[in-house]
N, C-alpha and C positions, 0 to 999 in steps of 0.2 A: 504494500500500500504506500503508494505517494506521503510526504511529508506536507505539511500547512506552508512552505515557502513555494513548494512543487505549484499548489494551489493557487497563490499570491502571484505567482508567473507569470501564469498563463492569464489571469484576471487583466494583468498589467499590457498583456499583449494583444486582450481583446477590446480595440479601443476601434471607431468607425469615426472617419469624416462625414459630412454630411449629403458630400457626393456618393463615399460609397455607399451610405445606408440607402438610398437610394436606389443603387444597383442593385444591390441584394432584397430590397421589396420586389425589385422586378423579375427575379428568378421562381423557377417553378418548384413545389414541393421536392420533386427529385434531384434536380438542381441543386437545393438546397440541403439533403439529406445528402449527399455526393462530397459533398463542401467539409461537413460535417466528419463523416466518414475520414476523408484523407487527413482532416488535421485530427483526430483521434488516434493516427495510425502513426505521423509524425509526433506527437507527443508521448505514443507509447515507446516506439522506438529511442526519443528523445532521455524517457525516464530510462528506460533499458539497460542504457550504456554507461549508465550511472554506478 
C-alpha cells in the first residue's frame, strides 16, 4: 500500500487549466475511462520501482 506522501503527489499533479478542463468535458465516457486507465498504470509502475 502507497504511503500519504505517494497520495499528496499525485493530488499535486492533478491540477487543470481552464482550457484543458474544457477538453476533457468534451471527451467521451470511454475516452475518459482510457485517460484514467493509463495514468493508473503509470503511477502503478511509478510506485513499483520504488
Amino acid at each position: 500500500m502507497a504511503d500519504l506522501t505517494t497520495y499528496e503527489k499525485i493530488n499535486e499533479d492533478i491540477k487543470f487549466t481552464e482550457e484543458e478542463t474544457v477538453e476533457l468535458l468534451k471527451l467521451s465516457e470511454k475516452e475518459i475511462l482510457v485517460l484514467i486507465l493509463s495514468e493508473l498504470k503509470k503511477i502503478s509502475e511509478n510506485t513499483s520501482k520504488k
